[in-house]
N, C-alpha and C positions, 0 to 999 in steps of 0.2 A: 521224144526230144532227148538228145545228149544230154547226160549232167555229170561231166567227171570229175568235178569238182563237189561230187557231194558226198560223204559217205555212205556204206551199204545202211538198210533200214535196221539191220540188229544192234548196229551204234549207238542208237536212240535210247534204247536200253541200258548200255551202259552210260551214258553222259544221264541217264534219271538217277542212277545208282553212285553217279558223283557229286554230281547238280545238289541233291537232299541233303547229306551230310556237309556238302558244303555250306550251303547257308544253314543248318544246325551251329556250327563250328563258327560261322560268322554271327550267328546272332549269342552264343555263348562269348563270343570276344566283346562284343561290344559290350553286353553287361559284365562282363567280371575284368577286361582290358587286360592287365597282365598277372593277377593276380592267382590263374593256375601254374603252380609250379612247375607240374610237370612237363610242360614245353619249352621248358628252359634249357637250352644246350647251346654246345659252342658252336657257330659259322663261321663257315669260310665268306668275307664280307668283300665285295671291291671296295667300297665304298662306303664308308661313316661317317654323318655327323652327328657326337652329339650334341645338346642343348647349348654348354658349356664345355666348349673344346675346342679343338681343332680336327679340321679331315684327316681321317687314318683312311690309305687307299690300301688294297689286300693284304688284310688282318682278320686276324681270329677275334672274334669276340662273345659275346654271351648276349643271346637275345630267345624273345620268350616267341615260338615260331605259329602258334595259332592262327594268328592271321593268314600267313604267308601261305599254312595249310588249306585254311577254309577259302583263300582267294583261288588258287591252284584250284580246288576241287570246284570250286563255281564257275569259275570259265572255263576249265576243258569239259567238264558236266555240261555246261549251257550250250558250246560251240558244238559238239554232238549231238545233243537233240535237234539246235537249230539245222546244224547242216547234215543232216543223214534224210535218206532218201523216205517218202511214205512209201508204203505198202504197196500203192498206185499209182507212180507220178506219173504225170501227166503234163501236158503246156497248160494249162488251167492253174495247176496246182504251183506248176512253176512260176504263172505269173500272179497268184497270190505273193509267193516267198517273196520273188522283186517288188511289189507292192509293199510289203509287210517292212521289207530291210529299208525303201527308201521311207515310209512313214515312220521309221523307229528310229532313224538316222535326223529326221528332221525334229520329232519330239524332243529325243536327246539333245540335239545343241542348243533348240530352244530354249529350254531348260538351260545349261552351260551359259549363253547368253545374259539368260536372266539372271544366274545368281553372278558372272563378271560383273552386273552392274549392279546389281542392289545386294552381295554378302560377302565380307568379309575378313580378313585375321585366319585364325583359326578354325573357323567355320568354313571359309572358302575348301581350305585345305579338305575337310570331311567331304563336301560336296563333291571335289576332285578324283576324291575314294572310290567313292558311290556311281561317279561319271565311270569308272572302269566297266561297270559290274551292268548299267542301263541300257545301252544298247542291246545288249544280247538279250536282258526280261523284257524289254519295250517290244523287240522283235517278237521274243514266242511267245508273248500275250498276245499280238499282235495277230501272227500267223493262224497259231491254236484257235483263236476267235473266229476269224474268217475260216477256216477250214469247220469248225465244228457249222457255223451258221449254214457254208454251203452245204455239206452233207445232210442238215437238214431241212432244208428248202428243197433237196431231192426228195429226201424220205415224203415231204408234205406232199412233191406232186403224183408219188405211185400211190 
């Protein structure tokens, strides 16, 4: 089957080698939030608001960039593993993946649904975060799972 829409399988490998330290990076922001200095530098910003202000549109400002790092590194890391080719693809394997993305696509907004109705203020807002980042782990747990089960329900029947 054609998939030129996927990457070679060696990508896989580097989207693991992004994917790790980005959620390392993301789970050190959310406990320490901005309190490592050393990510404090100037940007180039389109767009600012803060708390107490008004919008500056392209300005320089000082912002602490951890996040922004550890977001970067989890979705190009995730979007590689998910979309690089296996070892063996196959139409089987393909249509795992379309299984996987529309079952990860429907988890996720149900989810999205549920918390529009029942959270939020400031909470919504984190869920909205967190909504970036679920599709793509809903997927390759998704994937990863059904690929590991069928390999071994072969292995079970030689």
């Amino acid at each position: 089957m054609k998939t030129n829409y996927l990457f070679p399988n060696q990508f896989k490998r580097i989207g693991w080698l992004l994917f790790i330290p980005g959620v390392l990076f993301g789970i050190v922001f959310l406990i320490y939030q901005s309190q490592i200095s050393f990510f404090n530098i100037k940007v180039f910003a389109v767009a600012e608001e803060p708390i107490f202000g008004n919008t500056n549109f392209f300005s320089i400002s000082e912002n602490n960039i951890l996040d922004e790092i550890s977001s970067l590194l989890l979705i190009i890391g995730a979007l590689l593993i998910a979309f690089s080719k296996e070892k063996s693809e196959d139409e089987f394997i393909s249509k795992i993946r379309l299984e996987s993305l529309v079952w990860a696509t429907y988890i996720n907004y149900a989810i999205l649904i549920l918390a529009i109705i029942f959270v939020y203020d400031m909470a919504f807002l984190w869920v909205l975060i967190f909504n970036m980042f679920t599709l793509l782990i809903f997927f390759l747990v998704r994937f990863n799972w059904a690929l590991y089960k069928f390999k071994n329900q072969i292995s079970d029947e030689e």
